[in-house]
C-alpha positions as CSV (number, residue, x, y, z in Angstrom):
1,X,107.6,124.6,79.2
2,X,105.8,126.5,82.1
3,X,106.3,125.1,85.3
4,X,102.6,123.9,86.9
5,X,101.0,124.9,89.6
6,X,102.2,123.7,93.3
7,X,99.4,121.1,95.0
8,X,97.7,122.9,97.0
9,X,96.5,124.8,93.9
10,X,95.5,121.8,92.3
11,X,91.7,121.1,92.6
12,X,90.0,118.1,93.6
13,X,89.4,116.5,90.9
14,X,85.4,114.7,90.4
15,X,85.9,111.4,89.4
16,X,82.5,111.2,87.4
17,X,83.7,113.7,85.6
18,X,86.2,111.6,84.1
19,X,83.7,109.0,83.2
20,X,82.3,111.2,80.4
21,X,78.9,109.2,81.2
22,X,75.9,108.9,83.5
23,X,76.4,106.9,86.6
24,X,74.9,103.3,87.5
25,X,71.9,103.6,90.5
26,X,70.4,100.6,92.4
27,X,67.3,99.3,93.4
28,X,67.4,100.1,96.6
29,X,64.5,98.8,98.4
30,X,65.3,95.2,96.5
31,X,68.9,95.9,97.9
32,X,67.6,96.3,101.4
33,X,65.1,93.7,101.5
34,X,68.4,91.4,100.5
35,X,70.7,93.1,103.9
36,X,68.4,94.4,106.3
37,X,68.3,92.3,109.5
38,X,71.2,90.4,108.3
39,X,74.6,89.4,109.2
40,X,77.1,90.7,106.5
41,X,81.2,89.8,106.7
42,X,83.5,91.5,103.9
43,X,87.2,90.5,103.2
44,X,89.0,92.9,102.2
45,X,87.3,95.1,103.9
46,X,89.9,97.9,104.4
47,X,90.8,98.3,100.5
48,X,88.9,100.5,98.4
49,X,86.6,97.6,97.0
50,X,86.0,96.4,100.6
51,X,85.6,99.3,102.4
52,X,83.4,101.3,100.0
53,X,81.0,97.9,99.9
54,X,80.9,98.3,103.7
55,X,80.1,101.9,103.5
56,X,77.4,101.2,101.0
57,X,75.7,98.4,103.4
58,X,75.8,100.0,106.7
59,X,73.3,102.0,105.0
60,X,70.9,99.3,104.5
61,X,70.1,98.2,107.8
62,X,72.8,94.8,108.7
63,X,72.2,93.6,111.9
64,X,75.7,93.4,112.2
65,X,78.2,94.5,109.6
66,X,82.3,92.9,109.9
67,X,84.9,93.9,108.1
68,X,87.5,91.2,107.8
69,X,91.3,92.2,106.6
70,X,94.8,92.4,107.8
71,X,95.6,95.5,107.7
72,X,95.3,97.2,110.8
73,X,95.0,100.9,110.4
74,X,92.7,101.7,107.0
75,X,90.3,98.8,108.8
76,X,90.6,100.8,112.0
77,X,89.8,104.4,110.1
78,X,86.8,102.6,108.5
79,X,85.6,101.9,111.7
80,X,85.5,105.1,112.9
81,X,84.1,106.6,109.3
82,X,81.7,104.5,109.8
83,X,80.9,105.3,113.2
84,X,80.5,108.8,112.6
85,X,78.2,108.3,109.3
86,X,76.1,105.4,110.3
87,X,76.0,106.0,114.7
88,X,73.3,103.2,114.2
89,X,74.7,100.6,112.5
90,X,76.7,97.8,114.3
91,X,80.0,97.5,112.9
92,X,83.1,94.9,114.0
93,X,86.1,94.9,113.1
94,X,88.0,91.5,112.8
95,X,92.0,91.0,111.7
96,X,92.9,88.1,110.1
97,X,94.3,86.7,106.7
98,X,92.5,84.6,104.5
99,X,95.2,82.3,103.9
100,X,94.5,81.2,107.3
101,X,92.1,78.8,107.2
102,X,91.8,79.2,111.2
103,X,91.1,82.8,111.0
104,X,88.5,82.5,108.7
105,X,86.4,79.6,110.2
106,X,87.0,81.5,113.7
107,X,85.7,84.5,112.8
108,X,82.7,82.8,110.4
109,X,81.6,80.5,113.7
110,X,81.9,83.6,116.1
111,X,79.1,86.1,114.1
112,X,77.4,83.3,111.6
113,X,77.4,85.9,108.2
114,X,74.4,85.2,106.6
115,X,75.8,87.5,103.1
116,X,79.8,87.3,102.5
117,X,81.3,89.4,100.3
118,X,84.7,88.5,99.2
119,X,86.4,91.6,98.1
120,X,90.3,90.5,99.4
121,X,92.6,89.9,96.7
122,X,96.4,90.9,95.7
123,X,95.7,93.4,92.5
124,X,98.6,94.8,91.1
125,X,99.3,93.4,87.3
126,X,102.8,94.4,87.4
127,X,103.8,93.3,90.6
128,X,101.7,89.9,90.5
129,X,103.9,89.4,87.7
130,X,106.8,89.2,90.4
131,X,105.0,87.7,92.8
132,X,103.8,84.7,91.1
133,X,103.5,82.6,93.8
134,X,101.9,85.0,95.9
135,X,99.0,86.1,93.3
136,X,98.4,82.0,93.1
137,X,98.2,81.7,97.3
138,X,96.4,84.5,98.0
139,X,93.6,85.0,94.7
140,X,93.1,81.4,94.8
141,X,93.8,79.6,97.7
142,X,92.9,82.5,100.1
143,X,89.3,82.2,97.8
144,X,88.9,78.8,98.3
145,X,89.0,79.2,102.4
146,X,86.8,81.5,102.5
147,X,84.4,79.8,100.4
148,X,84.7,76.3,101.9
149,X,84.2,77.8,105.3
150,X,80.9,80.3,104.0
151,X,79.3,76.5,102.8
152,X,80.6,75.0,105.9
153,X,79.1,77.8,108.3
154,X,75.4,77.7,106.4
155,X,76.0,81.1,104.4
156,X,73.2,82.1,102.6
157,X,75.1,83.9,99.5
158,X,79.0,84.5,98.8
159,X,79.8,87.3,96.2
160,X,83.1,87.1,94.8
161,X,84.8,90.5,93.3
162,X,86.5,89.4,89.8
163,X,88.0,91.7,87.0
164,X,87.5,91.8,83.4
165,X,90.9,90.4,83.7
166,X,90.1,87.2,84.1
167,X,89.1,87.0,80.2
168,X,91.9,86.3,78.3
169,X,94.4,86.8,81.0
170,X,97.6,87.9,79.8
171,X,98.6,88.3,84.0
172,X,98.6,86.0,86.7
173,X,96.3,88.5,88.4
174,X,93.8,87.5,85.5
175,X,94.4,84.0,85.6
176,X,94.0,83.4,89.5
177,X,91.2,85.3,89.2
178,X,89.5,83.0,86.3
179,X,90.9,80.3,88.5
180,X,89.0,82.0,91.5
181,X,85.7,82.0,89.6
182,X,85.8,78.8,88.2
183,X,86.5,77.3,91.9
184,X,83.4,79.1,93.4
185,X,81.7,77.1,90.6
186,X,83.0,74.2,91.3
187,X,81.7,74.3,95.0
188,X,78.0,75.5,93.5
189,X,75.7,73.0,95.3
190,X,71.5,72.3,93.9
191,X,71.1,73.7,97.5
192,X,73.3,76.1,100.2
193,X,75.0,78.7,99.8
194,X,74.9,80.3,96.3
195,X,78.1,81.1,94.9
196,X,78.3,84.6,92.3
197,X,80.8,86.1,90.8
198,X,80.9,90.0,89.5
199,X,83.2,91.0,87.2
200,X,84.4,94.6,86.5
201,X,87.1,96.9,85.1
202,X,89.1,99.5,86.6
203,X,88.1,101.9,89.5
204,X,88.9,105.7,89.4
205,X,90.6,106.9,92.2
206,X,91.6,103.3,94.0
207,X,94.7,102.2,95.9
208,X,97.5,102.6,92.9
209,X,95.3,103.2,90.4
210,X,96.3,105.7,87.3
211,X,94.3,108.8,88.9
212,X,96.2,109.5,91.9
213,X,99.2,108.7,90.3
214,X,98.5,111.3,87.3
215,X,96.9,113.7,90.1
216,X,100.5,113.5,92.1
217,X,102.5,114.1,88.7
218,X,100.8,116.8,87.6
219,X,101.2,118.4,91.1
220,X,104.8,117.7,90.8
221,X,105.2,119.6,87.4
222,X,104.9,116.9,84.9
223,X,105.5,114.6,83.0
224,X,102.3,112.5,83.5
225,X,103.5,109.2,82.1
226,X,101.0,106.8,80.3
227,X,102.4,103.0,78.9
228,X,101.4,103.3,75.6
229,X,99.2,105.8,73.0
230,X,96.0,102.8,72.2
231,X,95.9,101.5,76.4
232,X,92.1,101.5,76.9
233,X,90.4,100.4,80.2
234,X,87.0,100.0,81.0
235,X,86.6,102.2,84.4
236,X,83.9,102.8,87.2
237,X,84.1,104.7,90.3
238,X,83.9,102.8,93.5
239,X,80.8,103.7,94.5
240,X,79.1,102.8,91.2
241,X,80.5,99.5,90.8
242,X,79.8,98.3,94.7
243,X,76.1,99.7,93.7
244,X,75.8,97.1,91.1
245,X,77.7,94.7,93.4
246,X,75.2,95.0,95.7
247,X,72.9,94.5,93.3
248,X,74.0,91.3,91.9
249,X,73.2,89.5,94.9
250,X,69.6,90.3,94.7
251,X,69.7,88.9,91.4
252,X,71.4,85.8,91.8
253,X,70.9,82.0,92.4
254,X,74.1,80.5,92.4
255,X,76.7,79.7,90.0
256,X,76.3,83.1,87.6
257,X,78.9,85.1,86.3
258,X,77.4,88.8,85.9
259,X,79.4,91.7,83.8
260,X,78.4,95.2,85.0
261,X,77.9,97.7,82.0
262,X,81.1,100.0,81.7
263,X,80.5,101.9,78.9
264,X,82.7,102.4,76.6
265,X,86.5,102.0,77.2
266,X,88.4,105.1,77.6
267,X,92.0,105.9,76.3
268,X,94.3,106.2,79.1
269,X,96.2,108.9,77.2
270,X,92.3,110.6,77.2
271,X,91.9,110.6,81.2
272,X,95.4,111.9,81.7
273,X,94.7,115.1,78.9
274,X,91.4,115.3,81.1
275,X,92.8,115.1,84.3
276,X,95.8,117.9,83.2
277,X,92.5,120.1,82.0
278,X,90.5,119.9,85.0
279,X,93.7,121.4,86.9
280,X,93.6,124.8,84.9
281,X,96.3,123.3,83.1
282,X,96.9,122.5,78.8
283,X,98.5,119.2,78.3
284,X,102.0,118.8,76.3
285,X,102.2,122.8,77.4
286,X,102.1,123.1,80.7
287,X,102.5,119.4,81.5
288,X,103.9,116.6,78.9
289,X,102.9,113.6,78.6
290,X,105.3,110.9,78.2
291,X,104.8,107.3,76.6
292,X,106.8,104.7,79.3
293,X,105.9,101.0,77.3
294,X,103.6,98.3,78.2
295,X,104.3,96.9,81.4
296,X,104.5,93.2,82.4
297,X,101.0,92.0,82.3
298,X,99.1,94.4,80.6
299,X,97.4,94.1,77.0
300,X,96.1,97.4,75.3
301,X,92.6,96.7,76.0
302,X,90.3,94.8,78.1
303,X,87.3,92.4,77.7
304,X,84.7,91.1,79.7
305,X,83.5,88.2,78.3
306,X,84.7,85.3,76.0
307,X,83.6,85.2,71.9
308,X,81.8,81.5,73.6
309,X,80.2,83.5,76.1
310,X,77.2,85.5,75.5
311,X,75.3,88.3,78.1
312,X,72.3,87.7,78.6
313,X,70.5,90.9,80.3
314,X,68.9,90.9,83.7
315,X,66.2,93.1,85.3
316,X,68.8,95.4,85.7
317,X,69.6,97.3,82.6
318,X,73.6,97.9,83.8
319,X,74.1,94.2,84.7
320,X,74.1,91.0,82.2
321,X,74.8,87.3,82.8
322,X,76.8,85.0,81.3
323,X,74.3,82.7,79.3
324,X,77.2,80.3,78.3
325,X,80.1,80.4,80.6
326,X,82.2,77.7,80.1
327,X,81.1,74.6,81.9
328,X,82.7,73.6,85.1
329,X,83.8,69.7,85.9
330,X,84.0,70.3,89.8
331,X,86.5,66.8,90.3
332,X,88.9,67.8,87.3
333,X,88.9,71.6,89.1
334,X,89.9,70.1,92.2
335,X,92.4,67.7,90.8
336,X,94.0,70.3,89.2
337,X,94.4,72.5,92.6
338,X,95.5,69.7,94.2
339,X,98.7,69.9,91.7
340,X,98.7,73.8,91.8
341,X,99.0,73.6,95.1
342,X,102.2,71.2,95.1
343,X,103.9,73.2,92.9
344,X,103.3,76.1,95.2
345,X,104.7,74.6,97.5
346,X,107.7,73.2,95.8
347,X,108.0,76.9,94.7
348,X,108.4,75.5,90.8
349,X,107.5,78.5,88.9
350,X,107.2,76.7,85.1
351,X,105.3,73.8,86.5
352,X,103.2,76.4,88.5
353,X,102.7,78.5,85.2
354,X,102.0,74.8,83.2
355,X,99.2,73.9,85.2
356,X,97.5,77.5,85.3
357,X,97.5,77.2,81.6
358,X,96.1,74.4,81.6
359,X,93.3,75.1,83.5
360,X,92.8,78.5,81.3
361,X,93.9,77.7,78.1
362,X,93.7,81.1,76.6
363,X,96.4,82.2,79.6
364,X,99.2,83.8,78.2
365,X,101.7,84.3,80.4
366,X,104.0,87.2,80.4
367,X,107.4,87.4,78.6
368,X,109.3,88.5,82.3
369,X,107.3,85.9,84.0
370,X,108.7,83.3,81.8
371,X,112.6,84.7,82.0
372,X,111.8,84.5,85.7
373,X,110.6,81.5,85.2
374,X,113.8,79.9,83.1
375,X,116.4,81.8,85.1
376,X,115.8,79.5,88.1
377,X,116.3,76.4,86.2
378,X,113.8,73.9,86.9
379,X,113.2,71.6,84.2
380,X,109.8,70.8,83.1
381,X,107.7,70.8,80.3
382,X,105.7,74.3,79.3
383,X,102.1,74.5,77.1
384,X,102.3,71.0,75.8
385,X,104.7,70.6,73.3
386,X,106.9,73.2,73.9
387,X,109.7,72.2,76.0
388,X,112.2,74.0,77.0
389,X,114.5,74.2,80.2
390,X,117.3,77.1,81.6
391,X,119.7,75.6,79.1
392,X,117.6,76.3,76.5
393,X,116.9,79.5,76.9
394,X,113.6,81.2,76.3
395,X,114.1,82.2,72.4
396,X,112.8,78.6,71.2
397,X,109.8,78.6,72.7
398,X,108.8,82.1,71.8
399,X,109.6,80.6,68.0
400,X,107.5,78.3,68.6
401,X,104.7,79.9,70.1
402,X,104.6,78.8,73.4
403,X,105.4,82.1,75.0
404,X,104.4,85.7,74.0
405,X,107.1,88.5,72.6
406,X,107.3,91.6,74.7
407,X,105.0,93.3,72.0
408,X,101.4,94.1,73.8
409,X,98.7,91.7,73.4
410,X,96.1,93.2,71.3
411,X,93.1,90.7,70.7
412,X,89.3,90.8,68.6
413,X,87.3,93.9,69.4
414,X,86.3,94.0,73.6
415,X,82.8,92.7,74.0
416,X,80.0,94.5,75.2
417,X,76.7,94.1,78.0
């Protein structure tokens, strides 16, 4: 096999390009009728979610635009992108966490948002998968703070940044974030703030995401390594999906769900033969491709809405609504985070892992999160009537159904907007 280039001869790859489909525009004057004159905070505003959003508003006009997050030196280098792009545009820069509560209503009382976009989360399948307890704290918990202080502090509209995910989680970084959206609905008032949800797929070129990964690898020399031959994903760049972000808050009144339009899923195993190409290079010649397995919390494909939940469209033809998502009993949802949250803090995985199915029945959890689970020996009850403890081992539930094999999760066809 030939050896591949060095990186420095490897071209910048366009990330449109690997779309293989036109790109999503906004209504701009609509947008900016929404955000001009207007306070605007974003969490998670030094990701690649947050910090494109911000880059995409300071263009409309905020009076003031704050980027809320903890980490110091991306929210620091925004500030000075921005600076330099937007020299009119007010921008602040605030650190805090959402877990604390303190930080949040601080910062909320000090600039009075009248827009919040909440774009903070933990995001990693795989590693969510380890960090149970974590993904739980910070996607749900973290949510809820931010949201009971935006109703609290008079904000006009919250936008919360979900994934396609959420439906039919097979992670607890889809589950927390179905939990996330059904708690924003719980909290959705006649009157205040209005509460929205946007779900959406994967973005090219984000923190950890498969194209800098493959970009690295094929710089290295190869092998570019894909989980398995049928993984599809539904992808958008960053700027695209922030556009229709953006443009779900002009279109909403509180309590919707909107699905942006994706296209069609690609084949991972396609983007990596793409990216290979668009380096000057032929795959399985010059760079092989090798197939690694399905890691923990990942199903072939991704869907974006429920067989009960139908899309209705909009007035924008790359956004629909969910007509019929699932209704939401605001004192059994906060019941039921009042337990999540003891068992959080009692660190008891199963029970933790019992009461997130319970609140999303169609959960799944993961084979390793279960042995993880198990292997530190607490001893309750798991998806009602399988039981099972330490000493049981995990083999009996999976016979009964309880728990999923390590085989990936493969469900009906993926909906469509």
């Amino acid at each position: 096999m030939q050896i591949a280039k060095p990186s420095n001869q490897i071209p910048n790859v366009v990330l449109e390009d690997l779309l293989g489909r036109g790109q999503a525009y906004l209504d701009q004057q609509n947008i900016r009728e929404h955000i001009q004159g207007k306070v605007v905070m974003v969490t998670g505003a030094a990701g690649s979610i947050g910090s494109e959003l911000c880059r995409q508003i300071a263009g409309f006009g905020p009076l003031v635009l704050m980027g809320f997050d903890q980490a110091e030196t991306p929210l620091f280098e925004l500030g000075v992108e921005l600076e330099k792009k937007f020299p009119n545009a007010i921008f602040h820069s605030e650190i805090g966490n959402i877990m604390r509560f303190d930080d949040v209503s601080r910062t909320m009382q000090q600039y009075r948002p009248s827009i919040v976009f909440h774009a903070a989360a933990h995001k990693h399948v795989p590693m969510m998968e380890r960090h149970a307890f974590a993904a739980v704290e910070n996607n749900i918990f973290g949510t809820l703070q931010v949201a009971e202080a935006a109703a609290s502090q008079g904000v006009e509209s919250f936008v919360m940044i979900s994934t396609d995910k959420a439906v039919r989680p097979a992670s607890v970084l889809g589950v927390t974030k179905r939990i996330a959206e059904l708690t924003i609905r719980a909290l959705q008032k006649t009157q205040g703030t209005k509460f929205i949800a946007v779900r959406f797929g994967n973005v090219l070129g984000s923190s950890g995401s498969v194209v800098p990964i493959f970009t690295s690898q094929v710089a290295a020399g190869g092998p570019v390594t894909v989980t398995h031959p049928e993984m599809r994903r539904y992808f958008m760049t960053a700027s695209e999906a922030c556009q229709l972000v953006l443009q779900s808050l002009a279109l909403g009144n509180g309590g919707e769900i909107f699905v942006l339009d994706m296209g069609q899923p690609v084949k991972i195993v396609d983007l990596a033969r793409s990216l290979i190409l668009s380096s000057g290079l032929q795959p399985d010649r010059d760079i092989k491709i090798e197939f690694i397995g399905v890691r923990p919390g990942e199903k072939l494909f991704e869907e974006v809405n429920l067989d009960s939940e139908h899309l209705v469209p909009t007035s924008h033809s790359r956004i629909g609504s969910l007509a019929r998502a699932e209704e939401v009993d605001a004192r059994r949802v906060n019941a039921s985070l009042l337990e999540l949250e003891e068992s959080v803090r009692a660190r008891d995985l199963i029970r933790m892992i019992r009461l997130l199915k319970e609140m999303v029945p169609d959960y799944i959890p993961g084979s390793q999160l279960m042995e993880n689970a198990v292997s530190i020996g607490t001893n309750h009850g798991f998806a009602g009537d399988a039981e099972f403890s330490c000493t049981q081992g995990i083999e009996p539930a999976i016979a009964n159904g309880a728990l999923p094999t390590d085989e990936p999760i493969e469900y009906a066809s993926p909906g469509r907007v």
